[in-house]
N, C-alpha and C positions, 0 to 999 in steps of 0.2 A: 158562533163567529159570524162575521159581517156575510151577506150574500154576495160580496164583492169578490170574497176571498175561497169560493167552493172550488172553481176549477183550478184554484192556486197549491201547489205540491211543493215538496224540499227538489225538486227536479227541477221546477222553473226557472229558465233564466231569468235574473235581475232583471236584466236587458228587455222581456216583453210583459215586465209591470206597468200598470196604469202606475199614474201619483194618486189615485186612491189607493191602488191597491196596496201601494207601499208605504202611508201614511195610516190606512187600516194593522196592517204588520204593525207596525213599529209603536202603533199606540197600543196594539193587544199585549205586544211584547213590555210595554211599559205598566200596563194595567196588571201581570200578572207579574212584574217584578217589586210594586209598589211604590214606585217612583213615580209617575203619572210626569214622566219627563223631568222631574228636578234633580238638580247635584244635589249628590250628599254632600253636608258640607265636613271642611276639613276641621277637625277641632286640635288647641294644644291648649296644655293644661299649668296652670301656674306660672311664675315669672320664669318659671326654667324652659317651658316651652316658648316665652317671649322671646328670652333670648338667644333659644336656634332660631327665631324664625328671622330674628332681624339681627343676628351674626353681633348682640351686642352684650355689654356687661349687666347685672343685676340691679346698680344705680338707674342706666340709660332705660332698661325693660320695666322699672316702675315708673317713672316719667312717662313712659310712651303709655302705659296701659291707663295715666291718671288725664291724659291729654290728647294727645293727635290720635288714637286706637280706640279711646273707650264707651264708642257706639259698638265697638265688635265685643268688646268683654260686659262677659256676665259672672259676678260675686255674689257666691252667699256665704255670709263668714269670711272662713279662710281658703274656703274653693273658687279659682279662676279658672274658667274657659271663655277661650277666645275662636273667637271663628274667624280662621286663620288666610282666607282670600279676602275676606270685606278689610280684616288689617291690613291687609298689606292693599288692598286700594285705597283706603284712607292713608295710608302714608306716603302712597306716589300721590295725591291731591293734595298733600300738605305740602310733599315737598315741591309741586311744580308751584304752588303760589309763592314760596319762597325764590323760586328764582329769579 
């Protein structure tokens, strides 16, 4: 571990960390979670999970996945996943140019 972090214990208060010491933490803690800080992302699968995520019918969840969505979806075949936050901010940027 960093030499920042020797005299650091689960006893330490928050409150007398450096911001290394607590950027040291939080990246070891990311390092050993494998995340190295990024979101996992949300995935939903097929037009059925289009249509919980935008509360719409099966017509409307193919339209969207052929149009305003479908930098987020990936097909092979007859398999969709979609990664389901870049949808839904492609669809608030579609629809704020609409208004």
């Amino acid at each position: 571990m960093n030499n920042q972090l020797n005299h650091v214990d689960d006893s330490t208060p928050i409150s007398m960390l450096t911001v290394g010491q607590l950027k040291s933490i939080l990246n070891a803690a990311a390092a050993r979670d494998g995340t190295n800080g990024m979101r996992q992302k949300r995935l939903v699968y097929g037009l059925d999970g289009i249509c919980e995520l935008f509360h719409c019918k099966e017509s409307r969840a193919q339209k969207l996945k052929n149009t305003i969505i479908k930098e987020a979806v990936s097909q092979d075949g007859r398999t969709i996943v979609v990664d389901a936050d870049f949808a839904i901010e492609l669809f608030e940027k579609n629809s704020k140019k609409t208004k």
